[in-house]
N, C-alpha and C positions, 0 to 999 in steps of 0.2 A: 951365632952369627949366620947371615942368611946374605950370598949374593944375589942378587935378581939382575939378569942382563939385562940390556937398555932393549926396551921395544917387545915386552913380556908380559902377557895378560900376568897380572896379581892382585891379591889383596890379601886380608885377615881377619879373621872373626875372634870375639874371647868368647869362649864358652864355656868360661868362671862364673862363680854369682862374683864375684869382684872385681872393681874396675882392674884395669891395665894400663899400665906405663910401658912405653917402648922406645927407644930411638932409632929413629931412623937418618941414614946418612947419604946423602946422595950428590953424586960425583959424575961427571963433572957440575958443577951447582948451578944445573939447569931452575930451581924456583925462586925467582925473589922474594923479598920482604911483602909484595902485594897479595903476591897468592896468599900466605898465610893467614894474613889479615884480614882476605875474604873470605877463606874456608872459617876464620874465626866467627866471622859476621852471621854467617850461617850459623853454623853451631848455638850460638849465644842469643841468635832469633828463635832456636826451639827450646829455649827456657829449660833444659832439663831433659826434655826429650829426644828421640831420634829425631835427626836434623835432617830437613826436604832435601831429599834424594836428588833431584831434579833441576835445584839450585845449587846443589856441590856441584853436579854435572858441566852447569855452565860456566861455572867458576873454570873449571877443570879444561874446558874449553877456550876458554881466554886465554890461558896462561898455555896450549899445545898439547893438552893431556886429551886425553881419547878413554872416557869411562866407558868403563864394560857391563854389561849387564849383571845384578849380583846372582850368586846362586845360593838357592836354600837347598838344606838339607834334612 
C-alpha cells in the first residue's frame, strides 16, 4: 500500500515485460464517472498503443488535476 498526500507530484512506471493491474483508491472522491470515461476515450483512441500524452493532459485539466512533466530514466 502506498499513501500519496493530496497535492504530491506522482506517478508509476511497470518495468515488467507484463501488463500490470493496480487499484487505486482515492479519498476523498475528488474524480467522477467523467473523468474516467475520458481518460478511457483516450486510451481506446490509441488502439493498443501508448495513448497522446497531451490529451490525458487535457482531460487531466478539466477535471483540476495538474499533469507533471514524465521523467525518463
Amino acid at each position: 500500500a502506498v499513501c500519496i498526500p493530496s497535492g504530491s507530484i506522482h506517478g508509476f512506471v511497470n518495468r515488467g515485460s507484463a501488463d500490470a493491474t493496480f487499484l487505486a483508491v482515492a479519498t476523498p472522491g475528488v474524480f467522477g464517472p467523467a473523468y474516467f470515461q475520458e481518460i478511457g476515450e483516450v486510451v481506446a483512441a490509441a488502439q493498443g498503443g501508448p495513448p497522446d500524452l497531451a490529451a490525458i493532459g487535457e482531460v487531466m485539466r478539466r477535471h483540476g488535476l495538474t499533469p507533471a512533466e514524465p521523467v525518463t530514466t
